[in-house]
VOTIBA-161027 format. One record per residue: x, y, z of N, C-alpha, C in turn. Coordinates in Angstrom, 1 decimal. Layout:
N
n_px n_py n_pz ca_px ca_py ca_pz c_px c_py c_pz
X Y Z X Y Z X Y Z
...
***
This chain:
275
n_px n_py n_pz ca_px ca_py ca_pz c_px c_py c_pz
-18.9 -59.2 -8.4 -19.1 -58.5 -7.2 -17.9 -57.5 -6.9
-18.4 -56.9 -6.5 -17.1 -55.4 -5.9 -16.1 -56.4 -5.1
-14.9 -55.6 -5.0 -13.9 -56.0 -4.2 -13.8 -55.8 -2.2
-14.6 -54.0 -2.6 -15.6 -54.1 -1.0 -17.0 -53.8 -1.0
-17.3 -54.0 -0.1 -18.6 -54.3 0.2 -19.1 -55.3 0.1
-20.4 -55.5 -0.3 -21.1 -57.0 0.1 -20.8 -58.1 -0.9
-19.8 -59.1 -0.8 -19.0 -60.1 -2.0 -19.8 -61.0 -2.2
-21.0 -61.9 -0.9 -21.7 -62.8 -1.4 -22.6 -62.9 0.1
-23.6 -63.5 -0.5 -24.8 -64.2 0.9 -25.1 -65.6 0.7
-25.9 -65.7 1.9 -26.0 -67.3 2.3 -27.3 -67.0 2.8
-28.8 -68.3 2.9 -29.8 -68.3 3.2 -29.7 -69.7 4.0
-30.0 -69.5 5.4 -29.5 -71.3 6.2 -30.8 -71.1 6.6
-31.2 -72.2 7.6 -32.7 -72.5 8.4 -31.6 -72.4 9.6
-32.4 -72.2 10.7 -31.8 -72.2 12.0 -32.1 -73.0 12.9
-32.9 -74.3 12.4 -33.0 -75.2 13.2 -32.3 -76.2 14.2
-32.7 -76.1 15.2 -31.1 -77.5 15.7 -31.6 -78.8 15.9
-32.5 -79.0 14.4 -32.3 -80.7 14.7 -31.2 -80.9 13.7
-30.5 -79.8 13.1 -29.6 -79.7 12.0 -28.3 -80.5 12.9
-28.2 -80.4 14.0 -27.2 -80.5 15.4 -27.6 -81.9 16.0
-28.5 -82.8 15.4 -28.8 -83.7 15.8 -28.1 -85.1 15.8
-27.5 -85.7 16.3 -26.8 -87.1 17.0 -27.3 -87.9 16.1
-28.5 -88.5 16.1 -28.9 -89.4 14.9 -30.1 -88.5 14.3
-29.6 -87.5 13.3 -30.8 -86.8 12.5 -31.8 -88.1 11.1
-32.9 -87.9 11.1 -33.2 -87.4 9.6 -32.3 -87.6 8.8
-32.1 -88.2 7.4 -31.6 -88.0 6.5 -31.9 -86.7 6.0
-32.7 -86.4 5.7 -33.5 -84.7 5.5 -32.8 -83.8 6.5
-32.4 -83.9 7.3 -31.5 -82.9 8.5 -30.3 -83.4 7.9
-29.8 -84.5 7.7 -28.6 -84.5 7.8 -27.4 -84.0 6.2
-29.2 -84.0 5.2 -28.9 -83.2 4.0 -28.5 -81.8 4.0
-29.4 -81.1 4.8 -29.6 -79.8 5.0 -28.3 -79.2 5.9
-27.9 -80.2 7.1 -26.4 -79.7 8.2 -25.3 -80.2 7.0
-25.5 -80.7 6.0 -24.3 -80.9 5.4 -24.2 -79.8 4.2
-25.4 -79.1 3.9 -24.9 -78.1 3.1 -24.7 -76.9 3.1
-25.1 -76.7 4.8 -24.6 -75.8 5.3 -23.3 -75.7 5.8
-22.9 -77.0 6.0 -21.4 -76.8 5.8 -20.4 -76.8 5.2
-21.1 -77.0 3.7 -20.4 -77.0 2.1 -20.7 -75.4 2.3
-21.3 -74.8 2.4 -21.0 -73.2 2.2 -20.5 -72.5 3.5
-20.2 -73.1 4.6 -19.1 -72.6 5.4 -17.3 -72.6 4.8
-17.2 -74.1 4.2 -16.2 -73.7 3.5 -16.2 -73.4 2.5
-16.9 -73.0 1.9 -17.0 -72.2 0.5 -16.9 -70.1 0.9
-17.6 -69.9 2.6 -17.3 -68.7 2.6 -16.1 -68.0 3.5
-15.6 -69.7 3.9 -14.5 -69.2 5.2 -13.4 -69.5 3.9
-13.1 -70.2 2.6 -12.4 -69.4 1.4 -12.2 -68.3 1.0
-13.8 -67.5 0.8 -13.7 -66.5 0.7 -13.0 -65.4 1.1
-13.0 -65.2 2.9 -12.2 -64.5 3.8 -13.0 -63.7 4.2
-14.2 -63.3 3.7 -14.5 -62.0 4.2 -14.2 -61.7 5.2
-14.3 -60.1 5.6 -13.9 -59.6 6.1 -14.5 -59.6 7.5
-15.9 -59.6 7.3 -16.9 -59.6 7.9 -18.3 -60.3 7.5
-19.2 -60.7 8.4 -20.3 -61.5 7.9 -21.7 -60.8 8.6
-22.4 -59.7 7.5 -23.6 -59.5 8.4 -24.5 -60.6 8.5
-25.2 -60.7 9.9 -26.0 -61.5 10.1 -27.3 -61.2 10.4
-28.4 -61.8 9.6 -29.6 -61.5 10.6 -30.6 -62.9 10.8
-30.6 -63.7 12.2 -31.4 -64.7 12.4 -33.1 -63.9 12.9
-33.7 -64.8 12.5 -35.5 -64.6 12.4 -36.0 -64.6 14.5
-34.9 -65.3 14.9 -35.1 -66.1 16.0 -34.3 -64.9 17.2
-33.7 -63.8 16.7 -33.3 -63.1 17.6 -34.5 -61.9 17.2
-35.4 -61.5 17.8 -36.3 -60.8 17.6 -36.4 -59.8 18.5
-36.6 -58.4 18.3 -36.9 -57.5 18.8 -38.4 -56.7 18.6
-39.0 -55.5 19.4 -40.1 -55.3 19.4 -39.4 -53.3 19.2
-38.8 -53.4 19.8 -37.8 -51.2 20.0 -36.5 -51.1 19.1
-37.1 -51.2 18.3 -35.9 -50.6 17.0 -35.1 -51.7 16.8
-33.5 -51.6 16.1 -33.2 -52.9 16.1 -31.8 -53.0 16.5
-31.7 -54.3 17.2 -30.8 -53.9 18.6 -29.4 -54.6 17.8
-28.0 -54.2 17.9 -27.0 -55.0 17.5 -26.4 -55.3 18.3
-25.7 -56.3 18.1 -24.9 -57.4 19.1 -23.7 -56.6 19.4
-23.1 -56.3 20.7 -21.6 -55.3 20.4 -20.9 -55.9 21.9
-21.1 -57.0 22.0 -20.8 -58.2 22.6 -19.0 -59.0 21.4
-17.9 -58.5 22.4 -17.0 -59.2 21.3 -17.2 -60.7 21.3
-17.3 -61.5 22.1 -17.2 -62.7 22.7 -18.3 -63.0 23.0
-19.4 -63.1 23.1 -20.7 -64.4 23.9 -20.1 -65.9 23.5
-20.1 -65.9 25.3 -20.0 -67.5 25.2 -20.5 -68.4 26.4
-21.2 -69.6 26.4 -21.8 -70.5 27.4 -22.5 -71.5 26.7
-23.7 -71.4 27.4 -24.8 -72.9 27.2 -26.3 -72.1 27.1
-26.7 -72.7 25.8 -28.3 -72.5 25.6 -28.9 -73.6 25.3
-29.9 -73.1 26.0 -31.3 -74.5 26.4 -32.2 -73.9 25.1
-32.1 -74.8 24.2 -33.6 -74.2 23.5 -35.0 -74.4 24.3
-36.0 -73.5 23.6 -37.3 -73.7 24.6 -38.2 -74.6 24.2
-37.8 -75.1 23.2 -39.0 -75.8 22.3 -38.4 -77.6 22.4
-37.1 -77.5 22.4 -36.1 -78.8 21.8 -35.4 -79.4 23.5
-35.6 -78.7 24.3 -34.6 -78.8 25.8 -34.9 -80.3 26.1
-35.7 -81.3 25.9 -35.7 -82.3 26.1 -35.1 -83.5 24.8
-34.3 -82.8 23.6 -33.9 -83.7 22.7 -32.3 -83.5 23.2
-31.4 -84.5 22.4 -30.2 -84.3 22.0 -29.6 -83.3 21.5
-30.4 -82.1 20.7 -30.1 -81.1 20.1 -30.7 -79.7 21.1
-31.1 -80.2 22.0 -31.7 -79.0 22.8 -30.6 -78.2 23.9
-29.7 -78.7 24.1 -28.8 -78.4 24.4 -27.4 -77.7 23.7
-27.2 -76.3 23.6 -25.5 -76.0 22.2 -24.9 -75.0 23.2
-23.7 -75.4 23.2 -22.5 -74.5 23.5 -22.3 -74.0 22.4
-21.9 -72.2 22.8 -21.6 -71.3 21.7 -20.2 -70.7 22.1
-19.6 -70.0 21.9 -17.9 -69.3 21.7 -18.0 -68.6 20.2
-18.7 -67.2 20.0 -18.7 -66.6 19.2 -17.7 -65.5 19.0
-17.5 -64.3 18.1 -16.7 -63.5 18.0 -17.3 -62.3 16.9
-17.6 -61.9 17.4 -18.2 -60.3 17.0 -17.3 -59.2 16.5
-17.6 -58.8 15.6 -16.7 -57.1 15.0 -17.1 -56.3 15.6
-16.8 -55.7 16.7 -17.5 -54.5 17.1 -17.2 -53.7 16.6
-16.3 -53.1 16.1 -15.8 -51.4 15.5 -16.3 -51.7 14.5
-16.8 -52.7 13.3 -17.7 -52.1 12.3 -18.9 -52.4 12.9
-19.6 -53.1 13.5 -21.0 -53.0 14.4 -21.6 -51.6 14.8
-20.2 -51.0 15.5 -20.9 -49.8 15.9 -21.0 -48.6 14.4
-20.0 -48.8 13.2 -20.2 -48.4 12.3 -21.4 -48.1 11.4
-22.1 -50.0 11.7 -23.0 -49.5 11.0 -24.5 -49.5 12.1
-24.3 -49.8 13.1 -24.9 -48.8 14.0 -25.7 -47.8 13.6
-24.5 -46.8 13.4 -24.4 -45.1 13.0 -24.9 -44.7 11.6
-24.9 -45.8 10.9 -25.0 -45.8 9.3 -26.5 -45.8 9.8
-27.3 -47.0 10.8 -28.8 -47.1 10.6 -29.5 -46.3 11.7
-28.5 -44.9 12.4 -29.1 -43.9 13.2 -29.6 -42.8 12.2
-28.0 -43.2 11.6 -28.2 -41.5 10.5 -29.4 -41.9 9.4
-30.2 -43.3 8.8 -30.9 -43.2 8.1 -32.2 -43.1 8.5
-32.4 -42.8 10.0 -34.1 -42.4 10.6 -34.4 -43.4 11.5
-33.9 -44.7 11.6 -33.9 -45.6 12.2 -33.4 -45.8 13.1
-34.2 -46.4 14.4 -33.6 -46.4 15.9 -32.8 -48.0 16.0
-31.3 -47.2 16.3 -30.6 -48.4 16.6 -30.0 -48.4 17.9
-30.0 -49.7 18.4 -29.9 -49.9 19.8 -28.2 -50.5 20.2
-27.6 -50.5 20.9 -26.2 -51.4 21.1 -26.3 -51.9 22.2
-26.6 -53.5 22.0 -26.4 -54.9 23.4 -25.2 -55.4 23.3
-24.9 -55.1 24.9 -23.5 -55.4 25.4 -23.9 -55.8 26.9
-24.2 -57.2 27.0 -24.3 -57.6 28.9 -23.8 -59.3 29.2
-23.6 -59.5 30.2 -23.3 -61.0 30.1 -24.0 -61.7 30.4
-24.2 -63.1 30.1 -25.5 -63.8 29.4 -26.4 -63.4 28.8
-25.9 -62.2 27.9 -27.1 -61.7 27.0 -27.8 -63.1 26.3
-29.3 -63.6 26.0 -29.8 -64.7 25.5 -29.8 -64.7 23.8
-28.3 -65.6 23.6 -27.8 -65.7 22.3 -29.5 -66.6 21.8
-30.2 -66.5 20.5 -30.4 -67.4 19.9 -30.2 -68.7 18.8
-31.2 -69.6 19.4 -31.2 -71.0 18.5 -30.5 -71.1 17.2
-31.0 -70.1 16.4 -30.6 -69.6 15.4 -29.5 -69.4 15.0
-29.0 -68.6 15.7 -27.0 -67.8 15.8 -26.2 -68.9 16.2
-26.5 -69.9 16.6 -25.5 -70.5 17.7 -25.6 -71.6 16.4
-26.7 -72.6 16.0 -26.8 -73.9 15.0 -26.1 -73.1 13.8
-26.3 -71.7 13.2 -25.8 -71.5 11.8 -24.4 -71.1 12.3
-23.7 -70.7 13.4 -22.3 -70.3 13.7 -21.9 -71.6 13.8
-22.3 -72.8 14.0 -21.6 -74.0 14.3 -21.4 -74.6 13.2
-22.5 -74.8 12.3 -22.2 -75.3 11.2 -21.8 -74.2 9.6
-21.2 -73.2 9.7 -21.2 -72.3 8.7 -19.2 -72.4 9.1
-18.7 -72.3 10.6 -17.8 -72.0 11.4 -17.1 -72.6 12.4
-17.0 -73.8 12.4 -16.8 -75.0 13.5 -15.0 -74.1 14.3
-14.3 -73.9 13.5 -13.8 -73.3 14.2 -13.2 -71.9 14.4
-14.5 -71.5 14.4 -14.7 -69.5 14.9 -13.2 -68.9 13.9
-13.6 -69.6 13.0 -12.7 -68.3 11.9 -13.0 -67.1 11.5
-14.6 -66.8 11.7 -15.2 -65.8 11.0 -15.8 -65.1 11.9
-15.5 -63.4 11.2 -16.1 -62.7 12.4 -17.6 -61.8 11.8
-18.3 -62.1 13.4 -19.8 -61.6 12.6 -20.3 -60.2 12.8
-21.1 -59.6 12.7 -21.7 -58.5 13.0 -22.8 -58.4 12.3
-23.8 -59.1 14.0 -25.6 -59.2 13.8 -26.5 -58.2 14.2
-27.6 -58.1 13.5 -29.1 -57.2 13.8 -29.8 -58.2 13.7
-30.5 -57.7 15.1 -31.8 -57.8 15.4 -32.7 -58.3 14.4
-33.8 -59.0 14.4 -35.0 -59.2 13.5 -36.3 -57.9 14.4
-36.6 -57.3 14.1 -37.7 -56.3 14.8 -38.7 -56.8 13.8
-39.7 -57.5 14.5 -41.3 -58.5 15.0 -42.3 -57.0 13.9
-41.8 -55.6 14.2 -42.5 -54.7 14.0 -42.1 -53.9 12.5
-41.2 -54.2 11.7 -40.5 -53.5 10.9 -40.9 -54.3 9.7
-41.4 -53.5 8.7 -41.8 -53.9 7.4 -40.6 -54.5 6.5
-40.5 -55.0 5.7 -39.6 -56.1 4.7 -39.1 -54.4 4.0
-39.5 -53.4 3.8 -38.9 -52.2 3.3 -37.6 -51.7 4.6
-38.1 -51.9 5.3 -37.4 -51.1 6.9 -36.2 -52.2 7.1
-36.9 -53.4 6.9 -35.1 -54.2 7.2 -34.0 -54.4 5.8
-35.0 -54.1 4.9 -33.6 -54.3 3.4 -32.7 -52.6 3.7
-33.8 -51.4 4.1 -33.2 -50.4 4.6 -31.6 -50.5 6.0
-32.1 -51.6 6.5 -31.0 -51.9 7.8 -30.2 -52.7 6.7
-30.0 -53.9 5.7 -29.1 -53.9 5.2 -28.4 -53.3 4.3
-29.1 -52.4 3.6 -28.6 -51.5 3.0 -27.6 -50.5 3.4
-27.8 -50.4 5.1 -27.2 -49.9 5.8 -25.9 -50.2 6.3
-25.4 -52.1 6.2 -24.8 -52.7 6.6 -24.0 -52.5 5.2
-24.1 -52.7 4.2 -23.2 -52.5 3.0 -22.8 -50.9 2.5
-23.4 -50.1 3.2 -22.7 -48.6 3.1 -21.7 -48.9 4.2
-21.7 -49.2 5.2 -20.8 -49.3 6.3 -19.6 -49.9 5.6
-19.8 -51.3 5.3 -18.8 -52.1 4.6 -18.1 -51.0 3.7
-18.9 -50.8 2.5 -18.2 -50.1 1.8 -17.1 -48.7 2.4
-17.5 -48.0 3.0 -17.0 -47.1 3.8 -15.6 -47.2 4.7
-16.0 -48.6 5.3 -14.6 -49.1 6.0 -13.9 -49.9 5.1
-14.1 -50.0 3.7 -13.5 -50.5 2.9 -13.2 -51.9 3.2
-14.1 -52.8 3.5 -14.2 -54.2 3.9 -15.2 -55.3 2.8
-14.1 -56.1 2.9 -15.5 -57.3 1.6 -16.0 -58.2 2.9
-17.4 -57.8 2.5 -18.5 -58.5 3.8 -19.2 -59.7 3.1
-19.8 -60.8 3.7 -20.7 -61.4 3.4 -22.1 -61.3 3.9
-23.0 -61.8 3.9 -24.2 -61.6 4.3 -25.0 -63.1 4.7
-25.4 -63.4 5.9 -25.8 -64.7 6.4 -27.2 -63.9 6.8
-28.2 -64.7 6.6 -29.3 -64.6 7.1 -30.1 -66.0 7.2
-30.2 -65.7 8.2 -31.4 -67.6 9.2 -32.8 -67.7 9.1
-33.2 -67.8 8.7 -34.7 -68.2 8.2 -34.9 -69.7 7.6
-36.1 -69.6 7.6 -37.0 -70.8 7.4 -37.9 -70.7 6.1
-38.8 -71.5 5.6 -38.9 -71.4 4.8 -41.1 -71.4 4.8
-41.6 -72.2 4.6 -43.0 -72.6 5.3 -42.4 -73.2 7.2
-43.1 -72.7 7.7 -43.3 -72.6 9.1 -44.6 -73.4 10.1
-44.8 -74.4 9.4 -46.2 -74.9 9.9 -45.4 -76.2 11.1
-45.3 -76.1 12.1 -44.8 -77.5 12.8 -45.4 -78.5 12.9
-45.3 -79.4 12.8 -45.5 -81.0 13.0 -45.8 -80.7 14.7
-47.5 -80.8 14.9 -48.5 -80.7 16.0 -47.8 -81.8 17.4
-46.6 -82.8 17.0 -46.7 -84.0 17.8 -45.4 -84.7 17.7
-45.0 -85.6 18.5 -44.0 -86.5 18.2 -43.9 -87.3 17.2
-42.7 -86.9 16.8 -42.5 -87.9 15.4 -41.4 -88.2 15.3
-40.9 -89.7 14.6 -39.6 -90.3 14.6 -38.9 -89.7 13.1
-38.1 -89.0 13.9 -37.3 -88.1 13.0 -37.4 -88.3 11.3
-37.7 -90.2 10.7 -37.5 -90.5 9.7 -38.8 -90.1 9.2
-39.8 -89.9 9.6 -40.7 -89.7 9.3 -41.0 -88.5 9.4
-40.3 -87.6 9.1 -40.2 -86.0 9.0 -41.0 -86.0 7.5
-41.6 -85.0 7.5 -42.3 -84.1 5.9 -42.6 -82.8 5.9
-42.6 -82.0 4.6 -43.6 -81.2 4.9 -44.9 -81.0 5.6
-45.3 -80.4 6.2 -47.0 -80.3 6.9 -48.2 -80.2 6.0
-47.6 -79.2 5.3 -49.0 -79.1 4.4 -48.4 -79.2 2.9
-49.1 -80.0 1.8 -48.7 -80.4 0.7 -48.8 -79.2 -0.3
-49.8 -77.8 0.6 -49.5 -76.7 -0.4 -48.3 -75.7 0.2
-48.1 -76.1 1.7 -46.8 -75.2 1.9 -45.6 -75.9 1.1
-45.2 -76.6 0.6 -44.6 -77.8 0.0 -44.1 -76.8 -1.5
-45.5 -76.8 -2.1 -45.8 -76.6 -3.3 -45.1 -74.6 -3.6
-45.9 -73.8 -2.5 -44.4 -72.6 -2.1 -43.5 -73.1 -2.6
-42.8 -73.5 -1.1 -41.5 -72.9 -1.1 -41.1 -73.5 -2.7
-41.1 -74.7 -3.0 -40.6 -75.0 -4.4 -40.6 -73.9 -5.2
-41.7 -73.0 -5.4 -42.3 -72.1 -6.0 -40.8 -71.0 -6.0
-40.9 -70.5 -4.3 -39.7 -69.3 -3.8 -38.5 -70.1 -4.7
-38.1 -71.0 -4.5 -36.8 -71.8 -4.7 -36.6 -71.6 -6.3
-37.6 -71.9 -6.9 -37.4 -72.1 -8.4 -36.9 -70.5 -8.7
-37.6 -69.8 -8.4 -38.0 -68.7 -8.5 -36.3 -67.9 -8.2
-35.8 -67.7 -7.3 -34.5 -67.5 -6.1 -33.5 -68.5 -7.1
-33.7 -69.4 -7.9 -32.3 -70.0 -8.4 -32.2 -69.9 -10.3
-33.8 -68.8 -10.3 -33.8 -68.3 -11.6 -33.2 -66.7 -11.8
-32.5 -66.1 -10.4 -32.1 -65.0 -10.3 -33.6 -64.2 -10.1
-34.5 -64.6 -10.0 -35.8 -63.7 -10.1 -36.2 -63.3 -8.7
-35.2 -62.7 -7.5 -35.1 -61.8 -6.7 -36.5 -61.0 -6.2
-36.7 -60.1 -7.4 -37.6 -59.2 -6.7 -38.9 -59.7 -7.3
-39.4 -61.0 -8.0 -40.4 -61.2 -8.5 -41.0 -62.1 -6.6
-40.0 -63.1 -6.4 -40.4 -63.7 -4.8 -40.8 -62.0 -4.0
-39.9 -60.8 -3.8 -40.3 -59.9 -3.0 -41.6 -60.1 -3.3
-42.4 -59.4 -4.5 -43.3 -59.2 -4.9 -44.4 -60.0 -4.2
-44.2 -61.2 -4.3 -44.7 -62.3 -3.8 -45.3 -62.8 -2.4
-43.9 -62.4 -1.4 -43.6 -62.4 -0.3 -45.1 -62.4 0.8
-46.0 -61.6 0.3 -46.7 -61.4 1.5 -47.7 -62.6 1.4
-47.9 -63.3 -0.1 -49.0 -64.1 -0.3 -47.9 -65.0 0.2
-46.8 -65.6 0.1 -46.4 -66.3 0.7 -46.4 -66.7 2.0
-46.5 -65.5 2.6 -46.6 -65.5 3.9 -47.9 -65.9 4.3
-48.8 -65.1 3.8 -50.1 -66.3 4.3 -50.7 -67.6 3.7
-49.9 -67.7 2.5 -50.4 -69.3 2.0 -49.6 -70.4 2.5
-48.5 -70.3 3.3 -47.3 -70.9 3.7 -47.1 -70.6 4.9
-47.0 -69.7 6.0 -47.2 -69.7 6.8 -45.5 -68.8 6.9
-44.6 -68.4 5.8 -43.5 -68.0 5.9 -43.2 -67.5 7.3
-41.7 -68.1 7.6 -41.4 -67.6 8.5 -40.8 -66.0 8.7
-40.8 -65.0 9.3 -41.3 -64.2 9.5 -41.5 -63.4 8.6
-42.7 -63.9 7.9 -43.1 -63.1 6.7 -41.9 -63.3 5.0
-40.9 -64.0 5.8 -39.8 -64.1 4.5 -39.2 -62.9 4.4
-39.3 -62.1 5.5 -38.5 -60.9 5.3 -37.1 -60.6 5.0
-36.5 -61.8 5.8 -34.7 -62.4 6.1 -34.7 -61.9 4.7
-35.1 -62.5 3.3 -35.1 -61.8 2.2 -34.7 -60.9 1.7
-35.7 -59.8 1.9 -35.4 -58.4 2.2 -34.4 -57.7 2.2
-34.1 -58.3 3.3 -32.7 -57.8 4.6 -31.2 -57.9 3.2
-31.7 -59.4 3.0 -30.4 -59.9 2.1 -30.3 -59.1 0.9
-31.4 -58.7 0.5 -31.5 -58.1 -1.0 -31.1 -56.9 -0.4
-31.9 -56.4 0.4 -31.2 -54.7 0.5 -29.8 -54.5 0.8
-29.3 -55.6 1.3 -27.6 -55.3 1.1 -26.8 -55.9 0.0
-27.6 -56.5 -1.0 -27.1 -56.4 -1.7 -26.6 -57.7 -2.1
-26.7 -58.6 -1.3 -26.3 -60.0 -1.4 -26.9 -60.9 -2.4
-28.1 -60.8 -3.0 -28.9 -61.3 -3.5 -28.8 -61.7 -5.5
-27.4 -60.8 -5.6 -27.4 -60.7 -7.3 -27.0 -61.9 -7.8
-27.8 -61.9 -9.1 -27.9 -63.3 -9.7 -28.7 -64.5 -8.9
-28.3 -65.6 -10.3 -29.0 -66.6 -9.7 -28.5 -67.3 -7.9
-29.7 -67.3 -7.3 -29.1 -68.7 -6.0 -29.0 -69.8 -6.2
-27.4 -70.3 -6.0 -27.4 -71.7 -5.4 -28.4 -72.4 -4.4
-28.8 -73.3 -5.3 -29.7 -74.2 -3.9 -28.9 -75.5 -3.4
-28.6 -75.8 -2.2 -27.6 -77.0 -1.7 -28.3 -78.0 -1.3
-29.9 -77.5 -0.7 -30.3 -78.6 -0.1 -31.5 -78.0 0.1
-32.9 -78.8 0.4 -34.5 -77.8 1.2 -35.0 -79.4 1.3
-35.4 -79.5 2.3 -36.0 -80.8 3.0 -37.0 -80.3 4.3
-37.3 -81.0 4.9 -38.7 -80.7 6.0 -37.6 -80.4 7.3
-38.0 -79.9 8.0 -37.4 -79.6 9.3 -38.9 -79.9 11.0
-39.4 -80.8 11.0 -40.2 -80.9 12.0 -41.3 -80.3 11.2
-42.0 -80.9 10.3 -42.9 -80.2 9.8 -42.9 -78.9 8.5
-41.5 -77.9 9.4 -41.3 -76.8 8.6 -40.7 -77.0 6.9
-40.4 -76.1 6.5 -39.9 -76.3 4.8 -38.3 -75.3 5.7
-36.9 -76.1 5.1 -35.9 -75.7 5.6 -35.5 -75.6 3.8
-34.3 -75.0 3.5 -33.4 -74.6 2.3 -32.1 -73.9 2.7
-30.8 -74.6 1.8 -29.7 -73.6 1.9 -29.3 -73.4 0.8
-29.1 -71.8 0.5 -29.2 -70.9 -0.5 -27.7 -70.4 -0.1
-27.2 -70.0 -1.6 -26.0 -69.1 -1.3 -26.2 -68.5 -2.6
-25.0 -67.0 -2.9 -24.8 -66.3 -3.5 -23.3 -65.6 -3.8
-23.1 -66.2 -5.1 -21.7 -65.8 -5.2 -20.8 -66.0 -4.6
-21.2 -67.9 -3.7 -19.7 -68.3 -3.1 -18.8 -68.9 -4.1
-17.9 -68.8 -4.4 -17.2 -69.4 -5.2 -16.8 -71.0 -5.1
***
């Protein structure tokens, strides 16, 4: 990998039963290997970490965080009645490269937005992978938006955009993106230990994506991506993907650390070229 620009990526789930008090052995697989690659990327040093969670979603172009600091208390909407439904966050954002590559994804046709307000609504997502990637705020991020409307071409285009930036400010970046993997939830209450996949062919995917992602075969999953999406239920369409590949994060084979059920869903943590 280059010395600047994009040095390595990471693929986490953004779930917070990952955050959970007495998890699943399957959660507790999964929060532990995402924190084998927090220290494997807070070694690294980068400089910076592009982020993009599935769970901060937009609908008008794609909005960047230019917020130095967000910090408080989020109630998940789904989880607010577990032990995990509740996370304090204390983040730290790059803004001078933020607005960098901002500018990098104005000048390429694309409408980019800059959020800066207090209590801006951090997501589920941001907060579970900053906790366990970063326990103590070593690392500084700079996130996009997921846009609900923008095709898997349009967001590898936005990171493409994030690694011209890098390169330009002459910075070694990493690349984090929060996704999931099959997306089907477990309809009901269940005792954590009895977590599974949902469906035995969403199962049969992601294995598929995985094998596939730790044989270096990158653009054969792109290829893929959309049957995935409807035979699996991919979470949002598996674009996070995309995103990762277009900046560049994606070369060679993926490490796989861990993929277990997450409430039904298919969770995995993937990295790339952490040492």
């Amino acid at each position: 990998m280059a010395d600047t620009g994009i040095v390595a990526g990471a693929l986490l789930p953004g779930m917070p039963h990952l955050l959970a008090e007495k998890p699943a052995q399957c959660w507790a697989d999964l929060a532990a290997a995402a924190r084998e690659v927090g220290d494997r990327l807070r070694r690294l040093k980068p400089d910076v970490v592009l982020l993009l969670s599935t769970q901060w979603f937009t609908v008008l172009g794609h909005q960047f965080q230019c917020d130095p600091n967000p910090r408080g208390e989020h109630v998940d909407e789904n989880w607010y009645a577990y032990d995990y439904g509740e996370l304090r966050y204390d983040l730290r954002f790059d803004v001078p490269f933020t607005e960098r590559w901002t500018d990098h994804v104005n000048k390429a046709g694309m409408q980019a937005r800059r959020t800066r307000y207090d209590g801006f609504p951090i997501d589920t997502g941001t907060i579970v992978t900053s906790a366990l990637l970063d326990p103590d705020r070593e690392l500084r991020w700079a996130q996009v938006s997921c846009n609900l409307y923008a095709d898997a071409e349009t967001l590898a285009d936005v990171g493409a955009a994030g690694a011209a930036a890098a390169r330009e400010a002459g910075v070694r970046a990493a690349v984090v993106v929060v996704t999931g993997l099959s997306s089907g939830l477990i309809q009901q209450w269940i005792e954590p230990h009895s977590d599974h996949v949902s469906d035995p062919g969403h199962d049969r995917w992601n294995r598929r994506v995985l094998d596939l992602l730790t044989a270096g075969k990158v653009d054969e999953v792109l290829k893929i991506r959309e049957d995935f999406a409807r035979q699996a239920q991919a979470d949002s369409q598996f674009r996070a993907l995309a995103f990762a590949a277009g900046a560049g994060a994606t070369a060679g084979p993926a490490q796989l650390h861990a993929y277990g059920p997450l409430w039904g869903t298919g969770g995995a943590v993937l990295s790339w070229n952490l040492p």
